[in-house]
N, C-alpha and C positions, 0 to 999 in steps of 0.2 A: 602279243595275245593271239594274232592271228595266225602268225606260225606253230604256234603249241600248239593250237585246236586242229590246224591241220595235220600234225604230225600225229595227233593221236585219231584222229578220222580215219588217217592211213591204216594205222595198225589194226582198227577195228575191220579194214577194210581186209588188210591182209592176212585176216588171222590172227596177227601173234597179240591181239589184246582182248578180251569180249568183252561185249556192253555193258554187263555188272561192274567189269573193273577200268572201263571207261568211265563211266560215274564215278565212281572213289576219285579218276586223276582230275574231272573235273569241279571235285569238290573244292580244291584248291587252286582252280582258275583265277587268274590275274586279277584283280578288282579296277575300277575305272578311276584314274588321278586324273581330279579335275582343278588340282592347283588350292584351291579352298579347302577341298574333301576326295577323298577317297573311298569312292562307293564302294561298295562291298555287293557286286549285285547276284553273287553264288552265295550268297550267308542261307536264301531261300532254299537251295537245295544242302546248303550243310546241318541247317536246323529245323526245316520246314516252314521258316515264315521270314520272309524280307527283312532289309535293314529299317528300321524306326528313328526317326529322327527327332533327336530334344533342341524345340524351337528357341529356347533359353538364351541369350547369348549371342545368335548370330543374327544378321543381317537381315532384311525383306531380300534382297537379293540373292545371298547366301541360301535363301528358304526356298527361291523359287528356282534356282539352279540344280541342286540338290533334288526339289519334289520332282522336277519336269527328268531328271535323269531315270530315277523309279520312274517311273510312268510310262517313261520311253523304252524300259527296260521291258515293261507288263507286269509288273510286282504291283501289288495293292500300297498305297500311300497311306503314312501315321506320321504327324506331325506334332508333338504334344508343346505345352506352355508357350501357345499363342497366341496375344492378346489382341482384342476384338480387328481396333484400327489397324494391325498387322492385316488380317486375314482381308480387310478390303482390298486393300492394295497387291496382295498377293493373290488375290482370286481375278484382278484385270490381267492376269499371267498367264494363270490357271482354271480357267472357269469351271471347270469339272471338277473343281476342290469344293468339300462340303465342310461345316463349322458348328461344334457344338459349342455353343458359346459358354453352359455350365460349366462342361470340359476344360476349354479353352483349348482343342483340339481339331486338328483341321485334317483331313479322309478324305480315300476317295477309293471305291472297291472297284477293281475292273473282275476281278475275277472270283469266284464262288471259292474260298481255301476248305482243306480235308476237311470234315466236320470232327469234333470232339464225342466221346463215347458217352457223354453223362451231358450235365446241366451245374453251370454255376452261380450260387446263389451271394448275390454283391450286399450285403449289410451294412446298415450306416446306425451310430450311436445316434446323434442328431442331424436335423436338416442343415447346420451348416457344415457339415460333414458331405453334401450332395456333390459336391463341382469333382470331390477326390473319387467320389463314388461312380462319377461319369465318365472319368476317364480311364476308370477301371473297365468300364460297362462301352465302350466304343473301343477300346483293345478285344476286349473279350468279341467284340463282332468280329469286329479285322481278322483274327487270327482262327475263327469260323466255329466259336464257343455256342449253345445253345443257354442264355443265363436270365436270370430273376434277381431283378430290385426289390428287394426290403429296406426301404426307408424309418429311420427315423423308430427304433425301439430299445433305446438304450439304459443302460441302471437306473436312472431318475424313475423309470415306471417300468418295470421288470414285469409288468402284465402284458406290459404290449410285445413282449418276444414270446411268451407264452399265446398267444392271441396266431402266431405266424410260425407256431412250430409244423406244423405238417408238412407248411412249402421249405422248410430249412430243412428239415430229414429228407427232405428227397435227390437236392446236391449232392453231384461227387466228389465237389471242392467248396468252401463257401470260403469268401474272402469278407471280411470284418475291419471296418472302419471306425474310428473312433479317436476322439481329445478328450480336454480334462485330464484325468489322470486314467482313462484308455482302459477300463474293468470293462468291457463289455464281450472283449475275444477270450477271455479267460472263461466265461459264465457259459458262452456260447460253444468252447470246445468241450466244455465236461457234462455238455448233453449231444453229445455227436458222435460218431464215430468215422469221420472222415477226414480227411486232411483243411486245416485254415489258416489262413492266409492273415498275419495280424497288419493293419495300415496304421501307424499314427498319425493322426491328422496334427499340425497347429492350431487349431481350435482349444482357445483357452483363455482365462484370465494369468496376471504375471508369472505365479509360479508353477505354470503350465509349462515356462519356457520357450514356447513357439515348436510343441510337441515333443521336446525333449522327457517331459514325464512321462508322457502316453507312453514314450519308447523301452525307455529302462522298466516300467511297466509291466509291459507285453512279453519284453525278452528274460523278465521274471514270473512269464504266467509259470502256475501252476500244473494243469492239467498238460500232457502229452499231445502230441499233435499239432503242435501251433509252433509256425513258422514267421519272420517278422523280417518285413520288407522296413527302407527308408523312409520318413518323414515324407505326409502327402505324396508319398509315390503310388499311387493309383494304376500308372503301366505297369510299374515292377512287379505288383503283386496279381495283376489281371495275367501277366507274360507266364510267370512261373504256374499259376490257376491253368492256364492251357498246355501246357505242355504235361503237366497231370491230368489231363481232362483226356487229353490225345494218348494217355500209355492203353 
């Protein structure tokens, strides 16, 4: 890694490369093998926002090796599906790691990211629909989105989204959350005219499936403009919201 960066230091130095096309070579700068993981810590400059890591799966150790690398790098830390007892124990590592317990995501901004041209508005069918909508709504910081929580106005009482259309027209992106059988991004896209973000939640009785309806659903709305991210993935859909927000 070290010899690459000096060789192309050089050529910047000597002429035969310039700084624009110095940045292209170092878009593809070597990533750090730390035996567990492979940071990826130029993903920031290939895509505009740091590597994100899904706490699902690995280790307290793994978490806090990994987080402490971001960190050490200066890239802003996203940790998502961290559950509460984890983030104790990973925060006597980390003390500078912050914890949205709705989330179940654990942050930590060192640095202010480009801001976003618009405003994203995070909509939820129901309140238990809120933890997916959180961790939509603490991506969308991270990655330096300006956004609005609407909680809680979904078909059961189709007065309460009428009740909050003013702040929903005003989004450049709204992301829409929702289980049961997931009607609330299809209602929601054929009074808009902006691009949304469909989430299925698992919220649901049996043959909800554990949001496989809400899915098949969504990816059969009707109206144009609706895009549908995974099953309670709340990043997924907050990640692609900002990278629309930022064109």
């Amino acid at each position: 890694m070290k010899s690459q960066l000096e060789e192309i230091l050089q050529k910047v130095h000597k002429g035969e490369l310039t700084p624009d096309e110095a940045v292209k070579e170092l878009k593809y700068y070597p990533y750090e093998d730390m035996g567990i993981a492979k940071i990826d810590h130029h993903r920031e400059l290939r895509r505009g926002f740091p590597e994100i890591v899904f706490g699902l799966g690995k280790t307290r150790e793994q978490i806090i090796k990994i987080s402490r690398s971001i960190i050490n790098n200066g890239s802003n830390l996203l940790v998502t599906k961290v559950e509460p007892e984890d983030y104790q124990n990973i925060k006597k590592d980390i003390p500078e790691a912050q914890y949205n317990t709705m989330a179940k995501t654990i942050y930590y901004k060192i640095k202010t990211p480009p801001p976003g041209n618009g405003k994203i508005a995070i909509i939820t069918a129901g309140t238990s629909d809120i933890p997916i909508a959180e961790e939509a709504a603490v991506t969308c910081d991270l990655l330096g989105n300006d956004y609005e929580k609407i909680y809680d106005i979904g078909v059961a009482g189709i007065h309460r989204l009428f009740g909050e259309y003013d702040r929903i027209k005003e989004a450049k992106v709204i992301i829409t959350i929702a289980g049961m059988e997931g009607a609330l991004p299809s209602v929601v896209a054929g009074l808009i005219d902006v691009p949304l973000i469909a989430v299925p939640s698992s919220v649901g009785y049996g043959a909800s499936f554990n949001g496989l309806t809400a899915l098949l659903a969504m990816l059969n709305s009707c109206p144009g403009g609706v895009a549908v991210v995974n099953i309670d993935n709340g990043f997924g859909a907050a990640y692609m919201a900002s990278l629309i927000n930022h064109l």
